[in-house]
PDB file of N, CA, C and O in Angstrom:
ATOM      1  N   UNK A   1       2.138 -58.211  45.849  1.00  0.00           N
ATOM      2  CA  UNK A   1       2.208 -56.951  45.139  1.00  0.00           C
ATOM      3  C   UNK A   1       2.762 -55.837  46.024  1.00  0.00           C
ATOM      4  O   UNK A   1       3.555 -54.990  45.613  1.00  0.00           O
ATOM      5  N   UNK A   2       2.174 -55.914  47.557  1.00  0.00           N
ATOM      6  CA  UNK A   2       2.590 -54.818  48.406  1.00  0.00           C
ATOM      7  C   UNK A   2       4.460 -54.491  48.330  1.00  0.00           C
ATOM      8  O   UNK A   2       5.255 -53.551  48.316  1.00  0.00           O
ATOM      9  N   UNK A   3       4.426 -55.725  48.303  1.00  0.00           N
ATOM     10  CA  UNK A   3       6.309 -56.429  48.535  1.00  0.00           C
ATOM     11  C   UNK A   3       7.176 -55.640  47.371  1.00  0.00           C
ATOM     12  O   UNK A   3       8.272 -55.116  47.568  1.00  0.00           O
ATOM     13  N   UNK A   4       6.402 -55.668  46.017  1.00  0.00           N
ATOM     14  CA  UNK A   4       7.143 -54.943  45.129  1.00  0.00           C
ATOM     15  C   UNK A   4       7.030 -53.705  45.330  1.00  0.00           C
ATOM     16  O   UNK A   4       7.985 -52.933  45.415  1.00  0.00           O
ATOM     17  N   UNK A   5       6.201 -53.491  45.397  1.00  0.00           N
ATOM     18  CA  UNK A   5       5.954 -51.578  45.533  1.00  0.00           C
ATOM     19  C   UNK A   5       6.628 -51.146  47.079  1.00  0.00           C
ATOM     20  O   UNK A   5       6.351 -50.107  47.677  1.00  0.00           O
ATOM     21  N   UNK A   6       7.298 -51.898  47.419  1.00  0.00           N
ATOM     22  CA  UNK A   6       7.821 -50.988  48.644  1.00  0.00           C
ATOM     23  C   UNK A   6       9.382 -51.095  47.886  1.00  0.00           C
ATOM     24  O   UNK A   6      10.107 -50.130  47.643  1.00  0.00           O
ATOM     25  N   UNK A   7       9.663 -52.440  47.607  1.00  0.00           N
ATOM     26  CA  UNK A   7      10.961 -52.349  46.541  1.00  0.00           C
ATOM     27  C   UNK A   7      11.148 -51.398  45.599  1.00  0.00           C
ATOM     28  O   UNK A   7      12.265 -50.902  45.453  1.00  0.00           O
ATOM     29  N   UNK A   8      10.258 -51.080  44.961  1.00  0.00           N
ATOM     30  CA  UNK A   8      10.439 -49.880  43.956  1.00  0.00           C
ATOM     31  C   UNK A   8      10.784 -49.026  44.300  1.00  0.00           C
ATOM     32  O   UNK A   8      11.707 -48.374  43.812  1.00  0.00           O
ATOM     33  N   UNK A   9      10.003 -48.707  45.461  1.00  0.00           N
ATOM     34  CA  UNK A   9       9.674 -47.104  45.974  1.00  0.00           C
ATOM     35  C   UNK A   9      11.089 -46.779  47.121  1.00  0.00           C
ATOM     36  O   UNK A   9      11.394 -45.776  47.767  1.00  0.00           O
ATOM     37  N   UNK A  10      11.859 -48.438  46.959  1.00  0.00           N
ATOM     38  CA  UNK A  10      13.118 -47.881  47.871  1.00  0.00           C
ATOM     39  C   UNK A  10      14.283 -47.960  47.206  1.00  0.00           C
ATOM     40  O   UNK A  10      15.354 -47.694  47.751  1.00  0.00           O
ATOM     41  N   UNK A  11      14.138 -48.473  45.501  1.00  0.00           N
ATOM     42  CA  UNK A  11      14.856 -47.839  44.630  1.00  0.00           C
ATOM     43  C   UNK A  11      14.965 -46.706  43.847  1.00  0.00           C
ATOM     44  O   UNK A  11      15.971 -46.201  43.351  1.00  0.00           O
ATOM     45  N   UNK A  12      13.550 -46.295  43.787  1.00  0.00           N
ATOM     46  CA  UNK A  12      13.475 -44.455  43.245  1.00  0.00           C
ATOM     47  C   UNK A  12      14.058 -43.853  43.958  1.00  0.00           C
ATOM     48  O   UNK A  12      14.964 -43.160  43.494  1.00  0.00           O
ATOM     49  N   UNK A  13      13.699 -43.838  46.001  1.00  0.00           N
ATOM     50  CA  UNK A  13      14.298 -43.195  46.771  1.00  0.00           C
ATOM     51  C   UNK A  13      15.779 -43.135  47.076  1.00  0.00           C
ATOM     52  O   UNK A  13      16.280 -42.303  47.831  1.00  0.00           O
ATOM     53  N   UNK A  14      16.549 -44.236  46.326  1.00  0.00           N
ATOM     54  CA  UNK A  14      17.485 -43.940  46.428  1.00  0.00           C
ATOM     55  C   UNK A  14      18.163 -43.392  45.274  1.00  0.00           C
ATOM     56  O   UNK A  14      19.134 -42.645  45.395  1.00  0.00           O
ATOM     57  N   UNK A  15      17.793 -43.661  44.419  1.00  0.00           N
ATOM     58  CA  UNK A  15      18.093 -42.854  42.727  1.00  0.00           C
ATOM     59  C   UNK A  15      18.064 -41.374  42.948  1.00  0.00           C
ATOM     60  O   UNK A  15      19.074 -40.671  42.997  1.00  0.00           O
ATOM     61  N   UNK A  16      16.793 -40.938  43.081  1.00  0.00           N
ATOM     62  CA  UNK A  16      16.907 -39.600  43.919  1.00  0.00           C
ATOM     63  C   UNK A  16      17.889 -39.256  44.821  1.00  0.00           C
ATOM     64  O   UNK A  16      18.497 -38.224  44.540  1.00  0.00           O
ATOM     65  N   UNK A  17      18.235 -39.871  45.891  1.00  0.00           N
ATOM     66  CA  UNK A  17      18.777 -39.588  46.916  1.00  0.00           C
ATOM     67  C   UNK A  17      20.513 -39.190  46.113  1.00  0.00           C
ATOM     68  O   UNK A  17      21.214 -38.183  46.201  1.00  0.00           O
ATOM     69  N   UNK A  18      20.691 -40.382  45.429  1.00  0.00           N
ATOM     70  CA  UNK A  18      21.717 -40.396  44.441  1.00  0.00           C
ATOM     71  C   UNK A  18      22.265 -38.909  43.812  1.00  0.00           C
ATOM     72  O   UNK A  18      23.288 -38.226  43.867  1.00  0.00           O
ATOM     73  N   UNK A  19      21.129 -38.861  43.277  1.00  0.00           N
ATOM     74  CA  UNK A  19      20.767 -37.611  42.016  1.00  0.00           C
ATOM     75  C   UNK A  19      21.390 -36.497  43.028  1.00  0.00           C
ATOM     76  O   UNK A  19      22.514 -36.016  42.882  1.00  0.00           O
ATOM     77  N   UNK A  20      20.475 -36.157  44.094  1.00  0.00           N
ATOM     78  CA  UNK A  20      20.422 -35.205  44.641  1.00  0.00           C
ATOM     79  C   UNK A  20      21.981 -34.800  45.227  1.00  0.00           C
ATOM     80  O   UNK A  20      22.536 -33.701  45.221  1.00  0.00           O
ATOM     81  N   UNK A  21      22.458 -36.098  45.725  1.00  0.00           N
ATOM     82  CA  UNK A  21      23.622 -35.811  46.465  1.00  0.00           C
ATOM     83  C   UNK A  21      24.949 -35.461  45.546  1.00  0.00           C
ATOM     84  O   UNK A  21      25.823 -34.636  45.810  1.00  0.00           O
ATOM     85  N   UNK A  22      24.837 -36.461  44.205  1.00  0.00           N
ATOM     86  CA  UNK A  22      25.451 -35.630  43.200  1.00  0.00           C
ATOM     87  C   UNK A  22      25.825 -34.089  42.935  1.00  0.00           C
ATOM     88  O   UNK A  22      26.818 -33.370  43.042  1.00  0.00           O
ATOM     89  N   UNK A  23      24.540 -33.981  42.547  1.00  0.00           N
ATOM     90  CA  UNK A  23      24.158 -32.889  42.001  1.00  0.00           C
ATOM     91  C   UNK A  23      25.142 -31.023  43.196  1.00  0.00           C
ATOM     92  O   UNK A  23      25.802 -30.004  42.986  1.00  0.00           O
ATOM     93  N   UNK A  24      24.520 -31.779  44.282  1.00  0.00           N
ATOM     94  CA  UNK A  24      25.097 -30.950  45.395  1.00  0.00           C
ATOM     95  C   UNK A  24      26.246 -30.498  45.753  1.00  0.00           C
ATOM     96  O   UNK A  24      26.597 -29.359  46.060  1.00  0.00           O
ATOM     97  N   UNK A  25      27.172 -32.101  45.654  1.00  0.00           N
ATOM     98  CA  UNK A  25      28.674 -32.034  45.465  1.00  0.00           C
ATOM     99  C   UNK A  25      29.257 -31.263  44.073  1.00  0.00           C
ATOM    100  O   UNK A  25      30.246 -30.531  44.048  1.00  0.00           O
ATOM    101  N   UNK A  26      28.571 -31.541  43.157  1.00  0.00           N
ATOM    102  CA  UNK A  26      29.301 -30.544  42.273  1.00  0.00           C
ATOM    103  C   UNK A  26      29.353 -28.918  42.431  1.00  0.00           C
ATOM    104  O   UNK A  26      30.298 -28.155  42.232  1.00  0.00           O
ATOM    105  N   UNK A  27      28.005 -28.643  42.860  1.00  0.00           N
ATOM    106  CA  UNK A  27      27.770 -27.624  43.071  1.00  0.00           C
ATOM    107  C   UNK A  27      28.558 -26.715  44.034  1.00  0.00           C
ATOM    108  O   UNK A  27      28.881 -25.547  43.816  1.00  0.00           O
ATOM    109  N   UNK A  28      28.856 -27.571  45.325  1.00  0.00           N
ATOM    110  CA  UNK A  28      29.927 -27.245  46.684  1.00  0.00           C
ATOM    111  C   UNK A  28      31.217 -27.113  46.009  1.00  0.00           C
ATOM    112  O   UNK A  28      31.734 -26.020  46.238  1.00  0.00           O
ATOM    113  N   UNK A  29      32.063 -28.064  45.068  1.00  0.00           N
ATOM    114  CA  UNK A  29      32.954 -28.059  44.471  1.00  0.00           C
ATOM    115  C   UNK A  29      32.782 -26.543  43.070  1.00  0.00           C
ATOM    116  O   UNK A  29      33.666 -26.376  42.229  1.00  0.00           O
ATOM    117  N   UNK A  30      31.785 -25.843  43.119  1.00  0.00           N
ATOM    118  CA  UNK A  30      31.974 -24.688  42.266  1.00  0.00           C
ATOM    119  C   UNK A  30      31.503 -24.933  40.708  1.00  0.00           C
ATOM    120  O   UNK A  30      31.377 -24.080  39.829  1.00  0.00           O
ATOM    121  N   UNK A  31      31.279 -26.372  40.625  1.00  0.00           N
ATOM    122  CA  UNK A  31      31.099 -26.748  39.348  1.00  0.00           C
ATOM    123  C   UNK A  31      29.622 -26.408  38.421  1.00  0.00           C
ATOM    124  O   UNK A  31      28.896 -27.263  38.930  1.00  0.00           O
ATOM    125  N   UNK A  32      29.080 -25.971  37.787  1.00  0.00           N
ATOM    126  CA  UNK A  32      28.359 -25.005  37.172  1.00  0.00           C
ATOM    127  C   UNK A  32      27.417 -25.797  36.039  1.00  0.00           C
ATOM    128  O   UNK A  32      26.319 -25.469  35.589  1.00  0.00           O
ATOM    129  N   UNK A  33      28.178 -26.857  35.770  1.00  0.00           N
ATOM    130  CA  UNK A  33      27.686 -27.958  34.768  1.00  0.00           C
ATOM    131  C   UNK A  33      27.189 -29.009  35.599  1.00  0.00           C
ATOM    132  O   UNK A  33      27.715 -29.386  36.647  1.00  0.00           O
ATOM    133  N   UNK A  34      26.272 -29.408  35.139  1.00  0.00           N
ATOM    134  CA  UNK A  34      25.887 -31.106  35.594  1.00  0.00           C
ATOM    135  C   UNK A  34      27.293 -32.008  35.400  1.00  0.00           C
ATOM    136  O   UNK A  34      28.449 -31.587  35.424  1.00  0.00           O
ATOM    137  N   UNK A  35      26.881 -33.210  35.224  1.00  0.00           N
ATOM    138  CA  UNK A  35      27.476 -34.054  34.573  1.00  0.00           C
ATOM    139  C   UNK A  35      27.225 -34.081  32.842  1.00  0.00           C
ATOM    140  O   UNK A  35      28.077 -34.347  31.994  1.00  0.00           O
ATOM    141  N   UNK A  36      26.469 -33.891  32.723  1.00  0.00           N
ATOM    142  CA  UNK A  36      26.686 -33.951  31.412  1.00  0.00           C
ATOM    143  C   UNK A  36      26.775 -32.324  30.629  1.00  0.00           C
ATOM    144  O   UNK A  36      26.208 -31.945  29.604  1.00  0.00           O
ATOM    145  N   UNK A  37      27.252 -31.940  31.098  1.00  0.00           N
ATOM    146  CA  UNK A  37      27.842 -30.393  31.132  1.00  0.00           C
ATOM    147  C   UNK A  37      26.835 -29.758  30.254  1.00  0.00           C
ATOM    148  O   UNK A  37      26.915 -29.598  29.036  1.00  0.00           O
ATOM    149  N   UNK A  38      25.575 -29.316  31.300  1.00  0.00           N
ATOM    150  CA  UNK A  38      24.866 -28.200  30.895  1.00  0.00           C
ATOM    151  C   UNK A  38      24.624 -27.573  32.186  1.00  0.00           C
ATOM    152  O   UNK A  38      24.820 -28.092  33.285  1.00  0.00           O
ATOM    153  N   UNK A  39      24.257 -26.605  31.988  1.00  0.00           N
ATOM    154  CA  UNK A  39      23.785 -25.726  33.220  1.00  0.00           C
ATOM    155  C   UNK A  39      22.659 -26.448  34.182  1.00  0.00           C
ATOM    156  O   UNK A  39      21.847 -27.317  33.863  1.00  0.00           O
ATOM    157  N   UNK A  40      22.853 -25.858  35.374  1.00  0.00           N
ATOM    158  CA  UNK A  40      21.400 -26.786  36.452  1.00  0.00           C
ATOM    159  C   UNK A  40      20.313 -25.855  35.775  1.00  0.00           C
ATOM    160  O   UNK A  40      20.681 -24.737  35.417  1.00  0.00           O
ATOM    161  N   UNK A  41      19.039 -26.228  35.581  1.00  0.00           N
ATOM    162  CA  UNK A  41      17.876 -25.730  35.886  1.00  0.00           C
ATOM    163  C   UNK A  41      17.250 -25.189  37.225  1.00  0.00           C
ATOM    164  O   UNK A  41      17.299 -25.655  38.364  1.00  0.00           O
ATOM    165  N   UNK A  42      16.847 -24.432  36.893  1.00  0.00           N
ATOM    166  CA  UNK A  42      16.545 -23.504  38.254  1.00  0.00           C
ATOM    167  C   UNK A  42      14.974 -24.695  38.670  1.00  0.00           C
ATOM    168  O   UNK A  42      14.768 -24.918  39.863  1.00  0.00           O
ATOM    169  N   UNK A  43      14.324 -25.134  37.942  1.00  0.00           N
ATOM    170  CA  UNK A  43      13.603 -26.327  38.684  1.00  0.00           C
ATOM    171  C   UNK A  43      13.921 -27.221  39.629  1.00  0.00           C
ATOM    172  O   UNK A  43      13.310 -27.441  40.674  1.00  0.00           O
ATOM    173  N   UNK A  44      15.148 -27.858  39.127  1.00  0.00           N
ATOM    174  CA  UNK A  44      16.163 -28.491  39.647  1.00  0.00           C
ATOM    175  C   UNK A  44      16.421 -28.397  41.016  1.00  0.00           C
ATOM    176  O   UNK A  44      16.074 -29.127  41.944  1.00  0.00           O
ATOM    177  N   UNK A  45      17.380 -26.927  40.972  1.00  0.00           N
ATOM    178  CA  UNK A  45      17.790 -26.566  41.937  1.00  0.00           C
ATOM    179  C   UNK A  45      16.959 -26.195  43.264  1.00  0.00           C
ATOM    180  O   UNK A  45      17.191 -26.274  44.470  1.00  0.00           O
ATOM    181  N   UNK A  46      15.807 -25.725  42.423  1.00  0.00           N
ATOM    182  CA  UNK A  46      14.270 -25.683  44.321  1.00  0.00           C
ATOM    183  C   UNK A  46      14.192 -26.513  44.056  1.00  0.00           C
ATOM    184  O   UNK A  46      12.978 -26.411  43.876  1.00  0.00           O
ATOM    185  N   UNK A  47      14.519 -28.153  43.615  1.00  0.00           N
ATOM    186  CA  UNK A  47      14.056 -29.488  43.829  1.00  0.00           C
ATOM    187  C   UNK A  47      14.718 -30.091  44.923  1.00  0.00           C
ATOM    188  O   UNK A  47      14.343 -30.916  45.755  1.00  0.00           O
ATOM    189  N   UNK A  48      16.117 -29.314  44.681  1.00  0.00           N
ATOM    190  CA  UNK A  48      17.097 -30.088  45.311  1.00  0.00           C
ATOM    191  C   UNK A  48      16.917 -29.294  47.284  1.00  0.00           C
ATOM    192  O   UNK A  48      16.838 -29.825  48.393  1.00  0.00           O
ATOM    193  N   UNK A  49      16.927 -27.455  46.661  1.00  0.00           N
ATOM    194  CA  UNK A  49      16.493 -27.165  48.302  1.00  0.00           C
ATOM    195  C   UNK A  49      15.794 -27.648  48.946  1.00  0.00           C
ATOM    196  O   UNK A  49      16.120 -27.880  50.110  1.00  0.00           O
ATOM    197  N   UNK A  50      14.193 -28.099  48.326  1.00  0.00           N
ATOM    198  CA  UNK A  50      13.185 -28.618  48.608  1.00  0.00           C
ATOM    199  C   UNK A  50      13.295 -29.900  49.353  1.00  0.00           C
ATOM    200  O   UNK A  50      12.755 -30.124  50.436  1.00  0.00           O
ATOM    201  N   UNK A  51      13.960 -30.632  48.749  1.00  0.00           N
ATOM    202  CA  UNK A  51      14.588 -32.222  49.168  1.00  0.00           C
ATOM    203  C   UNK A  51      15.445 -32.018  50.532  1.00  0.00           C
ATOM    204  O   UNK A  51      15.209 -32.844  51.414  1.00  0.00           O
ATOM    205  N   UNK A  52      16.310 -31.122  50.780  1.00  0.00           N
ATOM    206  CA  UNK A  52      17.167 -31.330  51.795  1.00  0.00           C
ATOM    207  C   UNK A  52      16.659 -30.553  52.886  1.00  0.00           C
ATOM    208  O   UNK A  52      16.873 -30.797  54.073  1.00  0.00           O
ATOM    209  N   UNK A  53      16.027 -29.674  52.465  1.00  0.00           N
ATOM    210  CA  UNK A  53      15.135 -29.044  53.593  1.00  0.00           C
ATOM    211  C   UNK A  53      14.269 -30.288  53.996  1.00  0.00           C
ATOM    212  O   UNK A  53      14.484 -30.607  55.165  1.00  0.00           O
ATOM    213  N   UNK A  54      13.432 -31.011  53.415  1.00  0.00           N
ATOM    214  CA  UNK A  54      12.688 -31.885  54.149  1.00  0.00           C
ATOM    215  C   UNK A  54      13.123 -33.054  54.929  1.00  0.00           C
ATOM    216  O   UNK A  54      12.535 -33.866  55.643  1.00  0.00           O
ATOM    217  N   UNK A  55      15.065 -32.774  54.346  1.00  0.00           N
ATOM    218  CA  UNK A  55      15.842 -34.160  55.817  1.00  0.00           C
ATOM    219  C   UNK A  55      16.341 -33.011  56.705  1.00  0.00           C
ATOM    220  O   UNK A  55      17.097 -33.331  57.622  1.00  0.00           O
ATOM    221  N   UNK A  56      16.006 -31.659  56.550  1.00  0.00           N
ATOM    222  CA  UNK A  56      16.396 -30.840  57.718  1.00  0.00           C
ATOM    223  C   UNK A  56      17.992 -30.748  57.675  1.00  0.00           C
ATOM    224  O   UNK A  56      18.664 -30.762  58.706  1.00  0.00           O
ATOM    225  N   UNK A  57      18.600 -30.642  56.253  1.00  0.00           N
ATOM    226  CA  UNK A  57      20.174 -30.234  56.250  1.00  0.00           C
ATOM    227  C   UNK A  57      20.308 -29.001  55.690  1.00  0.00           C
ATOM    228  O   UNK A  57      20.855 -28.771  54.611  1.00  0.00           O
ATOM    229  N   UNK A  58      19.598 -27.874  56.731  1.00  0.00           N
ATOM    230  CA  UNK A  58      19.790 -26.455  56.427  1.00  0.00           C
ATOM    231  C   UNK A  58      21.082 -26.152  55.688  1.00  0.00           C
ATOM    232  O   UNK A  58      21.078 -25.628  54.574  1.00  0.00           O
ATOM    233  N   UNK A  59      22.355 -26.547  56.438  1.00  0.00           N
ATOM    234  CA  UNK A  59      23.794 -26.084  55.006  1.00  0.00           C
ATOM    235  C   UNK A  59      23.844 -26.470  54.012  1.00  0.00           C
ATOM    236  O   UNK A  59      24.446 -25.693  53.271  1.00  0.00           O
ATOM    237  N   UNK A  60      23.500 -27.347  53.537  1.00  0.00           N
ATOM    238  CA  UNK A  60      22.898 -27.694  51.927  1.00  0.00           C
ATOM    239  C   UNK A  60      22.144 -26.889  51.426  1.00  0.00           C
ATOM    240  O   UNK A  60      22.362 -26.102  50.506  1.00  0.00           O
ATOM    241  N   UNK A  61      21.024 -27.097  52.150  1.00  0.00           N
ATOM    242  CA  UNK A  61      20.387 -25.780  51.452  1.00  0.00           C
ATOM    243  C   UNK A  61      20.648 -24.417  51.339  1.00  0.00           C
ATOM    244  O   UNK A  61      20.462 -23.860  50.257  1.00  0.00           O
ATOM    245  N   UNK A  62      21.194 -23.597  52.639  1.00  0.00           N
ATOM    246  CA  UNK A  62      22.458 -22.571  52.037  1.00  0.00           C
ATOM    247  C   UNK A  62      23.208 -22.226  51.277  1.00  0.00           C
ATOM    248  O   UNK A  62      23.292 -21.022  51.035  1.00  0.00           O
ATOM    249  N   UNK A  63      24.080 -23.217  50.582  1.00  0.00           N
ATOM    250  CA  UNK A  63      25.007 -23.162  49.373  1.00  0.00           C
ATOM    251  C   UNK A  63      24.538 -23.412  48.624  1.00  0.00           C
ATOM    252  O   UNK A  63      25.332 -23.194  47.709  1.00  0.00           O
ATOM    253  N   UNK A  64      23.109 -24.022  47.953  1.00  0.00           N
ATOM    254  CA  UNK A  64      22.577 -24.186  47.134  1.00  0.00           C
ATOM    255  C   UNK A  64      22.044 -23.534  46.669  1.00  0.00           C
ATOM    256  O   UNK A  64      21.991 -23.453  45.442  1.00  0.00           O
ATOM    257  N   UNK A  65      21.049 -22.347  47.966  1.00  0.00           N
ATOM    258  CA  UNK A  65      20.702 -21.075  47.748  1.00  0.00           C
ATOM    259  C   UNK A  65      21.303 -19.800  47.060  1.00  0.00           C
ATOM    260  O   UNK A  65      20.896 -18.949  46.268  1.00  0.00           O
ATOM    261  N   UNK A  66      22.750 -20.136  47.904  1.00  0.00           N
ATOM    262  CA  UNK A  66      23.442 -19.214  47.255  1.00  0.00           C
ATOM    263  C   UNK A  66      23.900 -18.992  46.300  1.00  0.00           C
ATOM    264  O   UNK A  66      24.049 -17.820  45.954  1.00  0.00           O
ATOM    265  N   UNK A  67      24.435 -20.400  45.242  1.00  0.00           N
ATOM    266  CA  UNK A  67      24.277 -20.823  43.622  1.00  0.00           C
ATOM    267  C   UNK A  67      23.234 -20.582  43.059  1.00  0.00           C
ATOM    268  O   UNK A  67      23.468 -20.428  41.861  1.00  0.00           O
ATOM    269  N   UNK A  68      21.932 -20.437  43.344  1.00  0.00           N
ATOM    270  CA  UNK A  68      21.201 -20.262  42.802  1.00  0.00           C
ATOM    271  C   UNK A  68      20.831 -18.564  42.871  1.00  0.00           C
ATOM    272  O   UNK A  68      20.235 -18.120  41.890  1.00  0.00           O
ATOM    273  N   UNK A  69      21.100 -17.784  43.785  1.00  0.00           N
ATOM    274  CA  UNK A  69      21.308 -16.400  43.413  1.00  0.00           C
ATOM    275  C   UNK A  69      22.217 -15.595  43.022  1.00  0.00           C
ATOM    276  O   UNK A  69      22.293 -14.379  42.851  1.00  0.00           O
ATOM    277  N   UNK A  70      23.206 -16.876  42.855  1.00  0.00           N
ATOM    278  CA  UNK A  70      24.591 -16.242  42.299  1.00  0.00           C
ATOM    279  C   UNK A  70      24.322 -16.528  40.825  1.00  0.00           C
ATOM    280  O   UNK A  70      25.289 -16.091  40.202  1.00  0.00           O
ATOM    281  N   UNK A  71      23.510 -17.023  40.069  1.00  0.00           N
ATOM    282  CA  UNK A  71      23.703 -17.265  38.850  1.00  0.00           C
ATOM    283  C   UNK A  71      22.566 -16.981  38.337  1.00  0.00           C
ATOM    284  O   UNK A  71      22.129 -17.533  37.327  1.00  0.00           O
ATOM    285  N   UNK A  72      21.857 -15.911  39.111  1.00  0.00           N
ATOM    286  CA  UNK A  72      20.651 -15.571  38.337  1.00  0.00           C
ATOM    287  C   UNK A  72      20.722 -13.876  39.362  1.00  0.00           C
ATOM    288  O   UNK A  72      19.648 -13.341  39.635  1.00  0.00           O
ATOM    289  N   UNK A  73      21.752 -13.366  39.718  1.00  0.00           N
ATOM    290  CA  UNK A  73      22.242 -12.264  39.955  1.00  0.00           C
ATOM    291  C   UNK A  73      22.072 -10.803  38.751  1.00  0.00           C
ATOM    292  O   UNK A  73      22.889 -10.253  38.012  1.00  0.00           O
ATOM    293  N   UNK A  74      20.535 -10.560  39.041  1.00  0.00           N
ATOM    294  CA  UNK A  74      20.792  -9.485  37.841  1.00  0.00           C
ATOM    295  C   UNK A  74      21.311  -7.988  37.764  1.00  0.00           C
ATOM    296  O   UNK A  74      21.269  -7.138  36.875  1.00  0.00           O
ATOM    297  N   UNK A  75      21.915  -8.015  39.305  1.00  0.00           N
ATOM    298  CA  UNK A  75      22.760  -6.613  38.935  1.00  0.00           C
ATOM    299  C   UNK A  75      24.194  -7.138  38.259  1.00  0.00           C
ATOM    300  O   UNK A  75      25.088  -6.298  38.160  1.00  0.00           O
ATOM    301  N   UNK A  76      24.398  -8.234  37.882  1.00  0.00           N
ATOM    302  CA  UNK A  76      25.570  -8.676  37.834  1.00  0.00           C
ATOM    303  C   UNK A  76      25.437  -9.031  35.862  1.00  0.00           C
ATOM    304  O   UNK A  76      26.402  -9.466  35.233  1.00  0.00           O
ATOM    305  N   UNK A  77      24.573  -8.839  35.449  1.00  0.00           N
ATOM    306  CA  UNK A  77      24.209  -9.872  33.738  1.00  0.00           C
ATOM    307  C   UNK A  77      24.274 -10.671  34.603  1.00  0.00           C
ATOM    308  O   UNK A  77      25.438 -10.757  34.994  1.00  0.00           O
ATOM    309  N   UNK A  78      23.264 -11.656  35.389  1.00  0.00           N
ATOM    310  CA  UNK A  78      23.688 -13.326  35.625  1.00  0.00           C
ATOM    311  C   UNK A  78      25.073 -13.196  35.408  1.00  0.00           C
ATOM    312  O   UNK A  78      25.743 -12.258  34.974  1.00  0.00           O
ATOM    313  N   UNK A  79      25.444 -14.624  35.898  1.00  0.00           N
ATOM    314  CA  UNK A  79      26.581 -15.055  35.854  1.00  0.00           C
ATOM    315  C   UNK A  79      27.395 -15.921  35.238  1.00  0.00           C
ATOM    316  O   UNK A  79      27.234 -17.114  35.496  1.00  0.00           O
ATOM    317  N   UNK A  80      28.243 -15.598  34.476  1.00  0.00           N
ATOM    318  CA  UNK A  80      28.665 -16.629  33.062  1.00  0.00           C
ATOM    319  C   UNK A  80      29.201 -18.052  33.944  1.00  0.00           C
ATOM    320  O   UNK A  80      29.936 -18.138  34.927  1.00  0.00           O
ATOM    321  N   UNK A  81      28.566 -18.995  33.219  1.00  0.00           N
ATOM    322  CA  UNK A  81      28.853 -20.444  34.105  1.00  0.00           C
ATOM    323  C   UNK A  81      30.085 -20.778  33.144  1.00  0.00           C
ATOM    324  O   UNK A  81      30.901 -21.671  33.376  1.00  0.00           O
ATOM    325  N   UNK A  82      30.106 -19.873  31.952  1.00  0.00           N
ATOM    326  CA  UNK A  82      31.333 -20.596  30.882  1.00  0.00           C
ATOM    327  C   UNK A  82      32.607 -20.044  31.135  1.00  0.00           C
ATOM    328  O   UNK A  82      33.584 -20.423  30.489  1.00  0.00           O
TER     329      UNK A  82
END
């Protein structure tokens, strides 16, 4: 049983890992939509700081930061992602 649950737990981690690194590249590339073209959730997005801060890749988390106050910028109306 131990044997599976470490298998699992090193396929979530990489699904995640997946997700995350996705998610990031679009974001670096300017892109505003997921993949399936809706906006990130701001859950999301402290999921994703949260995550890369804990492998200690402070510039990820920088530009991520900064998408995320760029699009919730309220001297600005937020920021049209359309």
């Amino acid at each position: 049983m131990k044997k599976h649950t470490k298998i699992i737990n090193q396929l979530v981690n990489s699904a995640v890992q997946y997700q995350m690194e996705t998610n990031f590249k679009r974001i670096k590339e300017g892109k505003y939509l997921d993949i399936n073209k809706k906006p990130y959730d701001i859950k999301l997005i402290d999921n994703m700081i949260n995550f890369f801060e804990e492998d200690e890749e402070y510039e990820k988390c920088g530009i991520i930061l900064d998408f995320r106050n760029k699009i919730l910028d309220h001297e600005n109306n937020y920021y049209s992602i359309i």
